[in-house]
C-alpha positions in Angstrom: 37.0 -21.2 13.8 35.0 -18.2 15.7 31.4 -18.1 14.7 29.7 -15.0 13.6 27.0 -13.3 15.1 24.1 -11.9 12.9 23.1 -8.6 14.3 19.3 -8.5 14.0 17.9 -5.7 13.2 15.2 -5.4 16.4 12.0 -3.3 15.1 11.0 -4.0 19.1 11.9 -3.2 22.1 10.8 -5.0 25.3 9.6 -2.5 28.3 8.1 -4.1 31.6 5.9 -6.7 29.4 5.0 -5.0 26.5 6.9 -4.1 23.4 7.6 -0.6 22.1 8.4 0.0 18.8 12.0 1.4 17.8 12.6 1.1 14.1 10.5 2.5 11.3 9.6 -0.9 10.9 8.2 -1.4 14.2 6.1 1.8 13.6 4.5 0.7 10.3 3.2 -2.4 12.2 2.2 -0.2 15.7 0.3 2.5 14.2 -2.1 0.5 12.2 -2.8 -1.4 15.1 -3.6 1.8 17.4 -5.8 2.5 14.5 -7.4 -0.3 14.5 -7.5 -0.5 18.7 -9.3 3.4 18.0 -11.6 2.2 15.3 -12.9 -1.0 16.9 -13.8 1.3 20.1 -16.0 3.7 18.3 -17.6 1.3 15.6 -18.7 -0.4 18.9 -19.9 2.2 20.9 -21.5 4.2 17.8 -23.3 1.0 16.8 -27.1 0.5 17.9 -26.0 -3.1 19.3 -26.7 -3.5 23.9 -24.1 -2.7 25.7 -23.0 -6.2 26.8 -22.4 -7.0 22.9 -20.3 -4.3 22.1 -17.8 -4.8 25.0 -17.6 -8.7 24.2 -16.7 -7.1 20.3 -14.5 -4.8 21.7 -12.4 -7.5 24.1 -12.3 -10.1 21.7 -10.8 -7.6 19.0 -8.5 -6.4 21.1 -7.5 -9.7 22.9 -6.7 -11.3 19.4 -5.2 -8.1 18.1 -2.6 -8.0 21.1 -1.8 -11.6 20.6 -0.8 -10.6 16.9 0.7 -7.9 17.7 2.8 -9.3 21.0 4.0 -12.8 18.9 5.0 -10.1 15.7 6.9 -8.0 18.6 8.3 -11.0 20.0 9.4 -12.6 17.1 11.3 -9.0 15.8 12.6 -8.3 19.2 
């Protein structure tokens, strides 16, 4: 008896590393999170807070948004 293959669906695509999106699917989850990447920048820099503080916001954001993002990628690729 042959066994079937499921042909996923793959919303990702891997390139040198990173994952690019290549569904609609992959693009409803990549766009928020460029919107989020672009709205965590300028609430840090517009915010009174030193300078020191807002890049530790911004590179903790980010580096817990692309571990979401990568293991989502990963997961659909």
């Amino acid at each position: 008896m042959a066994s079937k293959k499921v042909k996923r669906n793959k919303w990702f695509i891997k390139v040198r590393g990173s994952y690019l999106p290549s569904t609609s699917q992959g693009w409803l989850l990549y766009i928020p999170y460029l919107s989020f990447l672009a709205f965590s920048f300028i609430l840090a820099y517009e915010l009174v807070i030193p300078v020191v503080v807002s890049i530790y916001l911004i590179v903790v954001q980010w580096a817990f948004a692309y571990y979401f993002m990568t293991s989502v990628a990963r997961k659909h690729s």
